[in-house]
C-alpha positions in Angstrom: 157.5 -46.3 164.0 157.9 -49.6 162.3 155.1 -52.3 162.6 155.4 -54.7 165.1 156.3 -58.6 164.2 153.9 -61.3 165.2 154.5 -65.2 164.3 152.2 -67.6 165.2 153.5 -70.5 167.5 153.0 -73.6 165.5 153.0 -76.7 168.3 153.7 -80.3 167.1 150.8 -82.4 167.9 152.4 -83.8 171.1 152.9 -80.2 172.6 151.6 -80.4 176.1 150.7 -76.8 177.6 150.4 -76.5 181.7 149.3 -73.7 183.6 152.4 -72.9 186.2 151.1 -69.6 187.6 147.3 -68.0 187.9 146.8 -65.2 186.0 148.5 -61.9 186.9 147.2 -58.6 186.3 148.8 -56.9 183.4 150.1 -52.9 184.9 151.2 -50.1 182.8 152.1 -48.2 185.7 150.7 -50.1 189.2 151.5 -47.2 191.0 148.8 -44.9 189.8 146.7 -48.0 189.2 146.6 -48.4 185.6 146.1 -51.5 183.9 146.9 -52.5 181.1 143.6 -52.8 178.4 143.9 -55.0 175.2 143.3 -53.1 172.5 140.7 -55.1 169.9 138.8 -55.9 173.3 139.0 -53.0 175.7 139.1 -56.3 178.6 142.1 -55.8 181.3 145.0 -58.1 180.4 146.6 -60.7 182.4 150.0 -62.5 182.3 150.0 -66.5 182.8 152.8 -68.6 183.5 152.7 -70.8 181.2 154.7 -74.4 180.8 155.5 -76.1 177.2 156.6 -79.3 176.9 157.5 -81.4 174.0 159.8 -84.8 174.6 162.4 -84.2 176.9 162.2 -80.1 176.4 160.4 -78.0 179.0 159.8 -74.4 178.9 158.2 -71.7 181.1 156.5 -69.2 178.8 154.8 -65.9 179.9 151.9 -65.6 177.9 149.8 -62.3 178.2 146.0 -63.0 177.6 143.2 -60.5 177.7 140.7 -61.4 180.9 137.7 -62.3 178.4 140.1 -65.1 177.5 140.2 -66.8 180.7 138.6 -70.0 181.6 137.0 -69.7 185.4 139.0 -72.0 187.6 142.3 -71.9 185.8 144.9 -73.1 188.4 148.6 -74.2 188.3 149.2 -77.8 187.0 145.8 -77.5 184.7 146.2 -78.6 181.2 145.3 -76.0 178.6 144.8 -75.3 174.5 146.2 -71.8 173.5 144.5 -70.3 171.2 146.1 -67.7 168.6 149.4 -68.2 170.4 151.7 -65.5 169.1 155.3 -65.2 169.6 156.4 -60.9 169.4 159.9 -60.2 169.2 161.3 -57.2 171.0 164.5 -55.0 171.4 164.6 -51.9 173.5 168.2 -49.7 173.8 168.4 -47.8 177.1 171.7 -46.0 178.3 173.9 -47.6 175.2 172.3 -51.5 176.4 169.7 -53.4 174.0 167.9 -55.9 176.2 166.0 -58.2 173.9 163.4 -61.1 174.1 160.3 -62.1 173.1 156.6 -61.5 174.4 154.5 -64.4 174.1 150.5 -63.7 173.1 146.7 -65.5 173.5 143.7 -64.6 172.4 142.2 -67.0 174.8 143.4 -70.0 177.1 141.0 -73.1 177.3 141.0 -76.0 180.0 142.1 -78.8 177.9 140.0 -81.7 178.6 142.0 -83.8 175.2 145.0 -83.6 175.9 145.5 -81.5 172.6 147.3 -78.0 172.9 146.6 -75.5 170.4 144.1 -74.7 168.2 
């Protein structure tokens, strides 16, 4: 199995990050009722909508963040710093179809009080 790609997200200075969505738990089958643990921390992860916004360009990113990462409070329209934000690129082939994308990575999400995004 090859190693898996991780590029850090560099954010100009004027990057503005918005929460869109609280937290999610993270499932690796929600059926039997097993979450999904990050590895370096053994703490249950969470996806966060997440909206970027530089200029005129808006995104919606969904950022995955372990729950020891998490401010208390976070709440759509809050701004926030992501820290470590890492970008993962993926490709899967099922039945003869690749579906691609890329899966989006925090170590931690902070309740920016700035105005700054990343650290």
């Amino acid at each position: 199995m090859a190693g898996r790609t991780s590029i850090r997200v560099g954010l100009l200075p004027e990057t503005q990050l918005m929460v869109g969505a609280p937290p999610a738990a993270k499932w690796v089958d929600q059926e039997k009722g097993e979450r999904a643990i990050d590895r370096e921390t053994n703490s249950p992860l969470y996806t966060v909508m997440i909206f970027l916004m530089e200029g005129e360009r808006a995104e919606a990113l969904k950022v995955t963040v372990p729950g020891n990462g998490l401010p208390d409070g976070l709440k759509p329209g809050m701004p926030i710093k992501a820290v470590n934000l890492m970008a993962n690129p993926w490709a899967n082939l099922f039945n003869g179809q690749v579906s691609s994308g890329v899966a989006y990575r925090a170590s931690e999400l902070l309740i920016d009080q700035t105005g700054a995004s990343a650290e």
